[in-house]
C-alpha positions in Angstrom: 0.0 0.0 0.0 1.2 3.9 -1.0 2.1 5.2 2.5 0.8 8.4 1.3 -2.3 7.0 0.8 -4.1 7.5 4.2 -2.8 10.6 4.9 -4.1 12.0 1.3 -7.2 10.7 2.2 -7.7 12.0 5.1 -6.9 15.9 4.2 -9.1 16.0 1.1 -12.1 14.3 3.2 -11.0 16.3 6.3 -12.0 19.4 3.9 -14.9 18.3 2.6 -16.6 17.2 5.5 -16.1 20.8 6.6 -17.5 22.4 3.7 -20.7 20.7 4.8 -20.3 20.8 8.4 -20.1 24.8 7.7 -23.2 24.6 5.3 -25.2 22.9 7.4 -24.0 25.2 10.4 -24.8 28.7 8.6 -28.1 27.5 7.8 -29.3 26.5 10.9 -27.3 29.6 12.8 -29.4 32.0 10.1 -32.8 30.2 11.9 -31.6 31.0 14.8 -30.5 34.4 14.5 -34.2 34.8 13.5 -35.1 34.3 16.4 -36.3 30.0 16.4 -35.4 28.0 19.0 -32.3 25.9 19.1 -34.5 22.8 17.8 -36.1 24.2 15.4 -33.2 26.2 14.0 -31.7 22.9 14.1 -34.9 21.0 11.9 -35.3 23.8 9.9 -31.5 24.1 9.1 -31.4 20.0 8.4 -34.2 20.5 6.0 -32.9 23.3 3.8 -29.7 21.9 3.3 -30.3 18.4 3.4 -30.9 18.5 -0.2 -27.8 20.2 -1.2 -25.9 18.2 1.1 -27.0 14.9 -0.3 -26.5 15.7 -4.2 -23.2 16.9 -3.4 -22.2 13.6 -2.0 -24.1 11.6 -4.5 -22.4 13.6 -6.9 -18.9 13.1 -4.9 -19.1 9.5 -4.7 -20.0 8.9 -8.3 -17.1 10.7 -9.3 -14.7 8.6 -6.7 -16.4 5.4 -7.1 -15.3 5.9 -11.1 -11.9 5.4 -9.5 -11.9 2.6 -9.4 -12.0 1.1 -13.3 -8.5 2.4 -13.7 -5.7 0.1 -13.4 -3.6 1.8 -10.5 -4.3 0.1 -7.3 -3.5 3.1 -5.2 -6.2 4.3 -6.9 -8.8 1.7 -6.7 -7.8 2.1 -3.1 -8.6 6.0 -3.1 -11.7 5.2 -5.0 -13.4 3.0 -2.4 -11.8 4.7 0.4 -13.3 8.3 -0.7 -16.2 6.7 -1.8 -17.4 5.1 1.6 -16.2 7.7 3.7 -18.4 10.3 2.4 -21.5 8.1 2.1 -20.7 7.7 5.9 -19.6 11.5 6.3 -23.3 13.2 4.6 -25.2 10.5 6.3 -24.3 9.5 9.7 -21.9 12.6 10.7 -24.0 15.7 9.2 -27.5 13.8 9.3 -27.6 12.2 13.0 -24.7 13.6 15.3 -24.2 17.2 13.9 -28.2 18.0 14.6 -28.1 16.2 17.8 -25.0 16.8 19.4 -26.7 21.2 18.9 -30.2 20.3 20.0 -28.2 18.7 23.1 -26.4 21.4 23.3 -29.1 23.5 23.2 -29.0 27.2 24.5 -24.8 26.6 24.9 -24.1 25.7 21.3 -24.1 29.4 20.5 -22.6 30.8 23.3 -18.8 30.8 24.5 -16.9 29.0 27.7 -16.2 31.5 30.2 -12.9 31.8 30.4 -13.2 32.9 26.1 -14.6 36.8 27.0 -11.0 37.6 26.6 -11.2 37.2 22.8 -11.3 40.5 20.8 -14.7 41.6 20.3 -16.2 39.6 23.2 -16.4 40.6 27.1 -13.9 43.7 27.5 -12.0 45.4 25.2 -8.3 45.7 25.6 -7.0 49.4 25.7 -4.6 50.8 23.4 -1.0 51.4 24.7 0.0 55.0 25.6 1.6 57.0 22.6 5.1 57.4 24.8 5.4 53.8 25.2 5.0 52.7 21.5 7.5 56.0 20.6 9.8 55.9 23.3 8.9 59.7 23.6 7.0 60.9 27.0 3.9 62.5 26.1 4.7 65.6 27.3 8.1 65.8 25.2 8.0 66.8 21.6 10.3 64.8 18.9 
């Protein structure tokens, strides 16, 4: 087996499972923006995108699942591997434990820990540095 094999794999699926882990997010952070509860930000979210989301990997695993007529192994390999994993990926990942792991999550899904208020743009804002300290000159000094 190519030892690059597995680790090619897992980048390129690593990428698209986030493309729809962001779709499917966005959606159902747009219901709840608009003011729907978490779980029904979270059904309404499933079914809009639920039909993109399931083209897309129909679509992706015809393509890899065409793989594997050529004649390289590695790629008959790739072709199965891809194939499976993002049947698995759109069905079981972004159709069962991405909705329920945010209705579980509830109110907390769209909030952050505690201890993250320190980010820019959340909790208190950190103060600019005095002018003398960034020039080296005292403020009441000219240059």
């Amino acid at each position: 087996m190519a030892g690059w094999l597995p680790l090619f794999m897992f980048v390129v699926l690593f990428g698209l499972s986030m493309d729809y882990h962001i779709f499917i997010l966005s959606r159902i952070r747009e219901r709840r923006l608009a003011g729907a509860s978490t779980r029904e930000a979270v059904v309404g979210g499933i079914a809009v995108s639920a039909g993109v989301v399931t083209s897309a990997a129909v679509i992706m695993t015809a393509v890899f699942t065409i793989f594997i007529t050529l004649s390289a192994i590695e790629n008959k390999m790739m072709g199965v591997g891809m194939a499976v994993a993002i049947l698995i990926d759109a069905t079981i990942v972004r159709g069962v434990l991405l909705p329920a792991a945010v209705a579980m999550l509830g109110e907390r899904a769209w909030t952050l820990p505690g201890r993250s208020n320190r980010l820019p743009g959340k909790g208190e804002q950190p103060q600019p540095a005095p002018v003398a300290a960034t020039t080296g000159v005292h403020a009441d000094q000219s240059p």
